[in-house]
C-alpha positions as CSV (number, residue, x, y, z in Angstrom):
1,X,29.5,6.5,-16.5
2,X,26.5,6.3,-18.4
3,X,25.2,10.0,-19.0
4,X,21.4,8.7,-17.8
5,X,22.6,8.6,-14.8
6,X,23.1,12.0,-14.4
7,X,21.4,14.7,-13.0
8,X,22.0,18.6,-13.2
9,X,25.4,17.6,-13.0
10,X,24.9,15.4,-10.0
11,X,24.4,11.4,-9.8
12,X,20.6,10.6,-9.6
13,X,19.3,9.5,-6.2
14,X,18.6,6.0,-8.0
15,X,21.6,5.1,-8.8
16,X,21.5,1.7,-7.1
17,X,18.8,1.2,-9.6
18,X,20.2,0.3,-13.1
19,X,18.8,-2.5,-16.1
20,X,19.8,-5.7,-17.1
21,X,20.9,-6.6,-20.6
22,X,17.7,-8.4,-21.1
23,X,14.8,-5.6,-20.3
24,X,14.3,-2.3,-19.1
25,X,13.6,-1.7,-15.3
26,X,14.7,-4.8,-13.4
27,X,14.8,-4.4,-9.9
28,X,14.2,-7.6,-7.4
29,X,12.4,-6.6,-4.6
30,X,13.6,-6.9,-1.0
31,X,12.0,-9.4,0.3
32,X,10.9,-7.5,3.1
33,X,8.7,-4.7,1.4
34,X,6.6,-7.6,0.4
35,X,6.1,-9.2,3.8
36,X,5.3,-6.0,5.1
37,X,2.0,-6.0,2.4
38,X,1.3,-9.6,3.3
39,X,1.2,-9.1,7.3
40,X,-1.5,-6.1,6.8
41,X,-3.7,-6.5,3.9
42,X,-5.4,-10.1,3.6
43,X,-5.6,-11.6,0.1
44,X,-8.6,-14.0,-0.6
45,X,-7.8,-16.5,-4.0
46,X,-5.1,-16.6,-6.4
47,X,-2.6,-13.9,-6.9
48,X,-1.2,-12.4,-10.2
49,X,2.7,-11.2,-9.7
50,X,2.4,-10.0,-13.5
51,X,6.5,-8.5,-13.2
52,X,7.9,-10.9,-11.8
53,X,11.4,-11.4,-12.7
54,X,13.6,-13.3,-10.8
55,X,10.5,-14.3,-8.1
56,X,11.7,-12.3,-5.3
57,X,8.0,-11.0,-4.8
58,X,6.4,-14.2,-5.8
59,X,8.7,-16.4,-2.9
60,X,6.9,-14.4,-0.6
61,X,4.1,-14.2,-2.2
62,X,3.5,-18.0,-1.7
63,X,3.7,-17.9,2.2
64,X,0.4,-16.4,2.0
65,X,-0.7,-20.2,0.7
66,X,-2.5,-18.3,-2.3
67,X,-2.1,-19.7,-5.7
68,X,0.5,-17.9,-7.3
69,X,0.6,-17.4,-11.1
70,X,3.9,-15.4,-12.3
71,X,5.0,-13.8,-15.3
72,X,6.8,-11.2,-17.3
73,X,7.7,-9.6,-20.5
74,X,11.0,-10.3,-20.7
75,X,13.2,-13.4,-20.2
76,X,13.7,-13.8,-16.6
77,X,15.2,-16.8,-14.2
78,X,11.6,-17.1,-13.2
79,X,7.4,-17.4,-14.1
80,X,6.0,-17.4,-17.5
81,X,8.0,-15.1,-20.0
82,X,6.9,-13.3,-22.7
83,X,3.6,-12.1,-21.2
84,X,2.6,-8.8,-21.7
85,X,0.5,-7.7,-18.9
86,X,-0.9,-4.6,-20.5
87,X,-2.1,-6.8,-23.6
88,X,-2.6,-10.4,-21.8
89,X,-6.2,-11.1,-21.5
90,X,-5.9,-13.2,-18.2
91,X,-7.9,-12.2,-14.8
92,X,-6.9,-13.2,-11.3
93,X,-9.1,-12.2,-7.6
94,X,-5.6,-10.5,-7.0
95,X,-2.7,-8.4,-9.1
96,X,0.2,-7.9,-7.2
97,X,3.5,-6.0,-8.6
98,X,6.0,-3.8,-8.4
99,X,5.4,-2.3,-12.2
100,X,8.4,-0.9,-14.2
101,X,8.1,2.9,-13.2
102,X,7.5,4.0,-16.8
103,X,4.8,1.6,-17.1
104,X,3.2,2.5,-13.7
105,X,0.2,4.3,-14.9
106,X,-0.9,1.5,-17.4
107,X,-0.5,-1.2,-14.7
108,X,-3.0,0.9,-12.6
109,X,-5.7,0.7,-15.7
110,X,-4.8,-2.7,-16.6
111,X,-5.0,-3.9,-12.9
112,X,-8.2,-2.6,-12.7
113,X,-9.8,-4.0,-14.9
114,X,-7.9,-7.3,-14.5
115,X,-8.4,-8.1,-11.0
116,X,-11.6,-9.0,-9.0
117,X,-10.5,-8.2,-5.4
118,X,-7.7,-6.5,-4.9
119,X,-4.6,-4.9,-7.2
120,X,-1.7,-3.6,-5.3
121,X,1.3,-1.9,-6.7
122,X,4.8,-0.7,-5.2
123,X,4.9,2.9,-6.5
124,X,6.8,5.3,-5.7
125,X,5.1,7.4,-2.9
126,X,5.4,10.7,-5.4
127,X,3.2,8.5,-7.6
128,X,0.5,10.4,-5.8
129,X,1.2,13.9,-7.6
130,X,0.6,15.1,-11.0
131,X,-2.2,16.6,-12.6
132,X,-2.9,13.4,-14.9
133,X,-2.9,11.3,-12.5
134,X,-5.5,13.1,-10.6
135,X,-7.4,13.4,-13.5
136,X,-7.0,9.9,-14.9
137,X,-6.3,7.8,-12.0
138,X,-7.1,9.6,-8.3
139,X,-10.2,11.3,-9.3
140,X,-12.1,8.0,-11.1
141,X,-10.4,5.3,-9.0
142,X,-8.5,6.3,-5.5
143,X,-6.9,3.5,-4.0
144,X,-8.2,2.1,-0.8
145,X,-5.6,2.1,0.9
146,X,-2.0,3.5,0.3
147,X,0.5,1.9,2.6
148,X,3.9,3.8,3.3
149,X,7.4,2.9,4.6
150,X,9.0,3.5,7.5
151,X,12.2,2.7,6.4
152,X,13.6,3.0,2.9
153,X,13.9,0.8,0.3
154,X,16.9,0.3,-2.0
155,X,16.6,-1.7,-5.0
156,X,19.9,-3.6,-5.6
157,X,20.6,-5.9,-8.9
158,X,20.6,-9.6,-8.1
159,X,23.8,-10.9,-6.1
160,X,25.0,-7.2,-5.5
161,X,26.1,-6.4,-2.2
162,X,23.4,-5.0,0.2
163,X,24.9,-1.9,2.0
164,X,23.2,1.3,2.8
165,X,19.5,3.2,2.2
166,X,17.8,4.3,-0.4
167,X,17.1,7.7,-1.0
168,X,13.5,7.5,-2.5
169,X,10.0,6.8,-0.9
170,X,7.7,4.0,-1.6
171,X,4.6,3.0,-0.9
172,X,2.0,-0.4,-1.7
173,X,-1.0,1.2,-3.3
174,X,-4.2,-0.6,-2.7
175,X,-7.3,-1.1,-4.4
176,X,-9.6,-3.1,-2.9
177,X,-12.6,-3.6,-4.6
178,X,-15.0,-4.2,-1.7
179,X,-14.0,-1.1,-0.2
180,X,-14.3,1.4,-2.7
181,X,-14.9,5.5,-1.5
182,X,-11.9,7.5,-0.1
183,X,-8.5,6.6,0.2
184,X,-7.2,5.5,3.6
185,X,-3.3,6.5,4.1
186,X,-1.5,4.5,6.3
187,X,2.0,3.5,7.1
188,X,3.8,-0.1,8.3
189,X,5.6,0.0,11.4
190,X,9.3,0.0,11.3
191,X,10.9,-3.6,11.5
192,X,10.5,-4.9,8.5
193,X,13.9,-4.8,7.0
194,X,15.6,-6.4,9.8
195,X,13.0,-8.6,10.4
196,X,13.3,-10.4,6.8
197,X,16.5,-9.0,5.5
């Protein structure tokens, strides 16, 4: 077993969550963690999925009967590849993602200065601690609104079996432009996953 994967002796609560061959940090996301943004926060114009990988988010994304405009860095079965989000000079009214994890804090800048409505990210809900981030992040820009889950999420390879929970908390992040001040914490009913599993 690969030794990354291991924790103070012990496997690491992500397990479930492991790379392609072709990029770092690819994890399609349920399909029901994004409905569960699209039934409570209302997007107006296009929408950005700038990590798209194999679509998941972007399917889902499309029921909202937005425009849609996908990419990603690497080669994936789906969008535009070999779009650097950090780098790409591209705007949109709306960024939605679920950011690699090492990346997270530069999607947040990015995103801000990218979108003209709204930027939401699936974070992890621990996202919310650390000194930086306070400093860099909480403290100039809160989010809005900070949406967290009932019910667990586990992030499973494509065409792996789905069985079990996941052990980590998530959460969407908000920013919402026109309702800037303090951040609103909130959380989505349970349902979700059976609902759109």
């Amino acid at each position: 077993m690969d030794a990354t994967y291991q924790l103070n002796g012990a496997l690491k609560p992500t397990l479930k969550r492991f790379a392609d061959l072709d990029g770092p940090d690819y994890f399609p996301t349920p399909k029901w963690a994004t409905h569960a943004l699209i039934d409570n926060e209302k997007f107006d114009g296009d929408i950005w999925e700038c990590a798209c990988g194999d679509g998941a988010m972007s399917k889902v994304l499309m029921e909202t009967g937005n425009p849609v405009y996908s990419s990603d860095l690497y080669q994936r079965p789906f969008g535009e590849t070999g779009k650097d989000f950090l780098t790409e000079d591209r705007r949109a009214a709306n960024i939605v993602t679920n950011p690699p994890y090492n990346s997270a804090e530069g999607f947040v800048k990015a995103g801000l200065e990218k979108a003209e409505k709204k930027l939401a990210l699936l974070l992890r809900l621990a996202f919310l601690e650390g000194s930086n981030r306070n400093r860099t992040i909480f403290t100039v820009n809160p989010p809005s609104r900070v949406w967290v889950f009932s019910e667990r999420i586990t992030f499973y390879p494509a065409g792996a079996a789905v069985a079990g929970s996941g052990t980590t908390a998530y959460a969407w992040f908000v920013w919402d432009k026109e309702a800037p001040g303090s951040t609103e914490l909130k959380w989505f009913k349970p349902g979700y996953k059976a609902e759109h599993s």
